[in-house]
Structures are given as structure tokens and as C-alpha cells.
C-alpha positions in Angstrom: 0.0 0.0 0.0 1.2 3.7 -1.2 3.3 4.9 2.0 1.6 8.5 2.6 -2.3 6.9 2.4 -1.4 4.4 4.3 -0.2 6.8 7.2 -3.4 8.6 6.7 -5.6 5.6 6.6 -3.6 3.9 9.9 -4.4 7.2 12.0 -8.0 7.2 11.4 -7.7 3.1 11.5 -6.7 3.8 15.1 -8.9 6.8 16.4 -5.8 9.1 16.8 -5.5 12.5 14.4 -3.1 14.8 12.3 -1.8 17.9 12.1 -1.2 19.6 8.6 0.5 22.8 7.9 -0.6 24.5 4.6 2.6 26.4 2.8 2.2 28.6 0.4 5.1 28.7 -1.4 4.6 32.6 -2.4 5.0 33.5 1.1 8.2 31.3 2.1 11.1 32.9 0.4 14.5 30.3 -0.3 16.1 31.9 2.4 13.4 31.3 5.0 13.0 27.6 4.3 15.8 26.0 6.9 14.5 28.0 9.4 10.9 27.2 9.0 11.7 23.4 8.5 13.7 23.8 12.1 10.5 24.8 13.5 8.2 21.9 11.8 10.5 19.2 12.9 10.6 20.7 16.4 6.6 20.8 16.5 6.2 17.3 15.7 3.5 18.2 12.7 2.4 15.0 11.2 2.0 16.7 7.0 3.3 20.0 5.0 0.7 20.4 2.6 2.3 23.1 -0.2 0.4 24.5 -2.8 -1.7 28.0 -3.3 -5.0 29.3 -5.3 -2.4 31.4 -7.3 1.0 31.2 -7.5 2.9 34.6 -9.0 7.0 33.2 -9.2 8.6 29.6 -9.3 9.1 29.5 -5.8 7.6 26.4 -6.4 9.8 24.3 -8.1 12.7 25.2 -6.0 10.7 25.0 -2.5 9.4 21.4 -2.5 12.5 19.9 -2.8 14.1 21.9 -0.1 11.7 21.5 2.1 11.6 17.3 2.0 15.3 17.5 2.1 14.8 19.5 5.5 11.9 17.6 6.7 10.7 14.3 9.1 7.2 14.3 7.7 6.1 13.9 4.2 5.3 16.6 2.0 2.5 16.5 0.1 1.2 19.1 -2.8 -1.7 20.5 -2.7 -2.2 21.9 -6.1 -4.4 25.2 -7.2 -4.0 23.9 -11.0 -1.4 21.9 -13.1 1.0 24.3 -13.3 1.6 23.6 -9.7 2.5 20.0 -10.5 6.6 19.8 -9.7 8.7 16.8 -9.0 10.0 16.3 -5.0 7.5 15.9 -2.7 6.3 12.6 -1.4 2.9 12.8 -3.5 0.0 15.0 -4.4 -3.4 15.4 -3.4 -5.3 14.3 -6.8 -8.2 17.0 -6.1 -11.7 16.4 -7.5 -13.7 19.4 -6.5 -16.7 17.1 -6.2 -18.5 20.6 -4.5 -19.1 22.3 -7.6 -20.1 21.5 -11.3 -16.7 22.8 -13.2 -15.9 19.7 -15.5 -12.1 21.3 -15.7 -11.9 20.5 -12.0 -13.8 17.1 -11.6 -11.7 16.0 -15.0 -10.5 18.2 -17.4 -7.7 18.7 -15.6 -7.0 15.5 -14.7 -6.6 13.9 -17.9 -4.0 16.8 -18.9 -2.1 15.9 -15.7 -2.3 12.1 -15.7 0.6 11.7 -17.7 3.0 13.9 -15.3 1.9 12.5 -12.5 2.4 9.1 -13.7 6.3 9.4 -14.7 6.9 11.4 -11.7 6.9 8.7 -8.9 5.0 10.6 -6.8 2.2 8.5 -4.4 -1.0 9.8 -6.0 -3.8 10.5 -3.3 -7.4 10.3 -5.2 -9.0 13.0 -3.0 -13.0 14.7 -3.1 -12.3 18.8 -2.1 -15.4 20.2 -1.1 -15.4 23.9 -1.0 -17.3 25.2 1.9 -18.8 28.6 2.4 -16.9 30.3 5.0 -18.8 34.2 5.6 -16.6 35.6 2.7 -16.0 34.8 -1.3 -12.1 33.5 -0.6 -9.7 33.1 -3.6 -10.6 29.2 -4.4 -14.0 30.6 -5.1 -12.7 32.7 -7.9 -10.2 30.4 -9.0 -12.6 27.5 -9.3 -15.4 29.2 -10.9 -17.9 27.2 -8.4 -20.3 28.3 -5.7 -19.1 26.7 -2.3 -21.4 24.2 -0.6 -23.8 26.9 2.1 -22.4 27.1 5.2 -25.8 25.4 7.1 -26.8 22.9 4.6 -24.6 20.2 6.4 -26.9 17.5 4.4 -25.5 18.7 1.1 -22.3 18.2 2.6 -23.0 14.7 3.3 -24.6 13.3 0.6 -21.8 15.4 -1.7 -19.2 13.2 0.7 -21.2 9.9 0.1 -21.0 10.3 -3.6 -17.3 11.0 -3.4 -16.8 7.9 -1.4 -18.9 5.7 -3.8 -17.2 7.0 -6.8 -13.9 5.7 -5.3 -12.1 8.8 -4.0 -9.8 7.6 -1.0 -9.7 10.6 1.4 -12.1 14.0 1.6 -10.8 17.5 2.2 -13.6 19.6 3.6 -12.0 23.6 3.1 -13.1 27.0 3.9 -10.8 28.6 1.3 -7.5 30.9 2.1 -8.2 33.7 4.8 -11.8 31.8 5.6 -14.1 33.8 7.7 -15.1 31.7 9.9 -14.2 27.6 10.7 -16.7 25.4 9.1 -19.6 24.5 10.8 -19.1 21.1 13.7 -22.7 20.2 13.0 -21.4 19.7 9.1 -18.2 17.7 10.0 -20.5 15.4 11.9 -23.1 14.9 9.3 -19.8 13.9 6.5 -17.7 12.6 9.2 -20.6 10.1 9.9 -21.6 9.6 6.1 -18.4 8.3 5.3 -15.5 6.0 6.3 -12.5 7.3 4.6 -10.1 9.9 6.0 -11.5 13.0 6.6 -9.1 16.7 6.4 -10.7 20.2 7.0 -8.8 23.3 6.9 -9.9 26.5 7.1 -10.3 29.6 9.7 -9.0 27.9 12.2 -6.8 30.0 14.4 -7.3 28.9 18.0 -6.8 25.9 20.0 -10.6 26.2 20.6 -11.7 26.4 17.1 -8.9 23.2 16.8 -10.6 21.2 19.5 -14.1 21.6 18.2 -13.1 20.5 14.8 -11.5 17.2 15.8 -13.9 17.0 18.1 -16.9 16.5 14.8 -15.0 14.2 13.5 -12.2 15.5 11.4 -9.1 12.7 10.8 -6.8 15.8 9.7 -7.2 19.3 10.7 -4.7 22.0 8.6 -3.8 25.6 9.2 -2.2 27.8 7.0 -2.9 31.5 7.4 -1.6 31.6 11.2 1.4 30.1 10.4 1.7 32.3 7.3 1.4 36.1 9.7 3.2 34.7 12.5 5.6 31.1 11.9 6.6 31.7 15.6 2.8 30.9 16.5 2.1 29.2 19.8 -0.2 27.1 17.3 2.6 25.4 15.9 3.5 23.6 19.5 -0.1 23.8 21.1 -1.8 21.9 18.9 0.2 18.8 18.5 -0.3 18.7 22.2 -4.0 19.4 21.6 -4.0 15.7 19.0 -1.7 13.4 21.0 -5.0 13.6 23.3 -7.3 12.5 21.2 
């Protein structure tokens, strides 16, 4: 079995749960990268997830393999569009956005990238992203040309989970988008989280060990920040909430 899923899969498997850092490789300069992999290893983060809406340089191409050169934990990309495809991290989140009804980003794209991904000997990770409303139109709204799932229609959710499960997909990332307003709702982890057996990731909004807690809590496998680690990499969130997980 592919090394990366596998992890994924064995946490859920055993009730315990992961941290994930998002890194957006427009906002980590060369220079910066030793430091901020010092400060991963030392917080004992289980993923880094790298990737962006929109990406305006190479950074790229030059960070991934940096950072799992400097890294314990796998690195995984988490691609805004093909052009974000680059060789040296550990494998790729294959997104569907199963959430909206842009046949670019449920396949278009896919068949265009197929071909790179399979000569790249990265672990491919089949993956349902549901985009969720979170208060505020966020970039992967514009970017994706879709209309997130509404913020208290929690059955939508699940039955939009259920499909993605059926169809095959291996894991589900629930996000609220870059800068999200809010967390998404714990009533609408629960309702997917309960719909489905595969491994379950949510990101966005969350910037407290509070907001943390209550996400696990619903039933998320994965939680992921980015946009606290991105105005402060010092964050007490960096050290807190591995603590917060090796509790659960």
C-alpha cells in the first residue's frame, strides 16, 4: 500500500488524528526555508501540505525539494492547477472538486495531468475537495469558478461526501478557502464525518486551540492551518496543537 495513504488511513484506523500545515510557497522565500523546516520538525507536525490558489513566481519548483530534504514528515502538494505540478515531494493530493459542477476541476484537468503524475513517482492521493462557504468569497472561489457548498446545509455536505466515497475517492478535504471567515460549521463535519468511512481533512479559519478542539472533536481525521502560520511562523499554534492531538 502507497506509504503516505497508508499513514493517513492507519491514524483514522486507530482513532488518533493529524496535524497539517498549509505552505504557500509565495509567502516562504528560499532563504526562510531552513528556518521554517527547524520549526516543523521541532513541533512534531504530522504533514506539510504546499500548494496556493495562485501562484505569481517559481518558488515552487525550487521549494518542494528543499523542504523534503529538511523535513521528518512527508510533503504532500496540494495543487491550485497543473502548473503547480513539480517533482520532489512525497505525493500530491489528486483533487476532484466534487463541491461544484466545473468539469475542468472534476476532470478536465485531470486527464491533462495524468501523464505527469504518472512518470513522476509521486504517491497519487485520489481526493473529493469540497469547498465550503466560510462568511466571505475567498480566492478558491474565484479560482474555481464554483459556488461553495452553504455554510448550514450540512446535508448537502454529506450526501456530496457519500458520492465521493462511492465513486472511489480515498480521502475528503472539507476547506473553507484561504483567509476563511469563519471555521466550518461542527454540525457539518459530523453529518460527513458520519456519512463516510475514509479519512477525513478540514482546513480552514482555524486559528485557536478552541476552534482546533471543536473540529477534531466533529470528527475531522486531519485538521490544517495555514494563514496563522503564514502572519506569525513563531505561533504558539505550531507547538499547542500537536499537544491538543496526542489527546485525542
Amino acid at each position: 500500500m502507497s506509504a503516505v495513504l497508508h499513514q493517513i488511513q492507519a491514524l483514522k484506523a486507530e482513532g488518533k488524528k493529524g496535524f497539517a500545515i498549509l505552505v504557500d510557497p509565495d509567502k516562504l522565500a528560499m532563504h526562510d526555508v531552513a528556518s521554517m523546516a527547524g520549526k516543523i520538525n521541532a513541533a512534531k507536525i504530522d504533514f506539510v501540505f504546499v500548494g496556493g490558489s495562485l501562484l505569481m513566481n517559481e518558488n515552487i519548483r525550487q521549494i518542494v525539494p528543499a523542504l523534503k530534504a529538511a523535513l521528518d514528515m512527508p510533503v504532500i502538494l496540494f495543487p491550485g492547477n497543473i502548473l503547480q505540478i513539480t517533482p520532489g515531494a512525497d505525493a500530491i493530493l489528486f483533487l476532484s472538486l466534487i463541491s461544484g459542477r466545473n468539469p475542468d476541476l472534476l476532470i478536465g484537468n485531470h486527464v491533462i495531468a495524468a501523464p505527469l503524475l504518472k512518470q513522476s513517482g509521486m504517491e497519487v492521493l485520489p481526493t473529493g475537495y469540497m469547498l465550503i462557504d466560510s462568511g466571505r468569497p475567498t480566492s478558491v472561489n474565484y479560482m474555481s469558478n464554483t459556488m461553495p457548498i452553504p455554510f448550514d446545509k450540512p446535508e448537502i455536505a454529506a450526501c456530496t461526501a457519500m458520492a465521493g466515497e462511492l465513486l472511489g475517492l480515498r480521502m475528503l478535504y472539507m476547506d473553507g478557502g484561504s483567509g476563511a471567515e469563519k471555521t466550518i460549521s461542527t454540525e457539518m463535519i459530523s453529518a460527513v464525518a458520519g456519512a463516510v468511512d475514509i479519512p477525513l481533512i478540514v482546513g480552514g479559519g482555524i486559528r485557536s486551540r478552541r476552534q482546533a478542539e471543536a473540529v477534531l472533536k466533529a470528527g475531522a481525521d486531519i485538521i490544517v492551518v495555514g494563514n496563522a502560520f503564514e502572519t506569525d511562523a513563531d505561533s504558539p499554534l505550531m507547538y499547542d496543537l500537536p499537544e491538543l492531538i496526542a489527546q485525542f
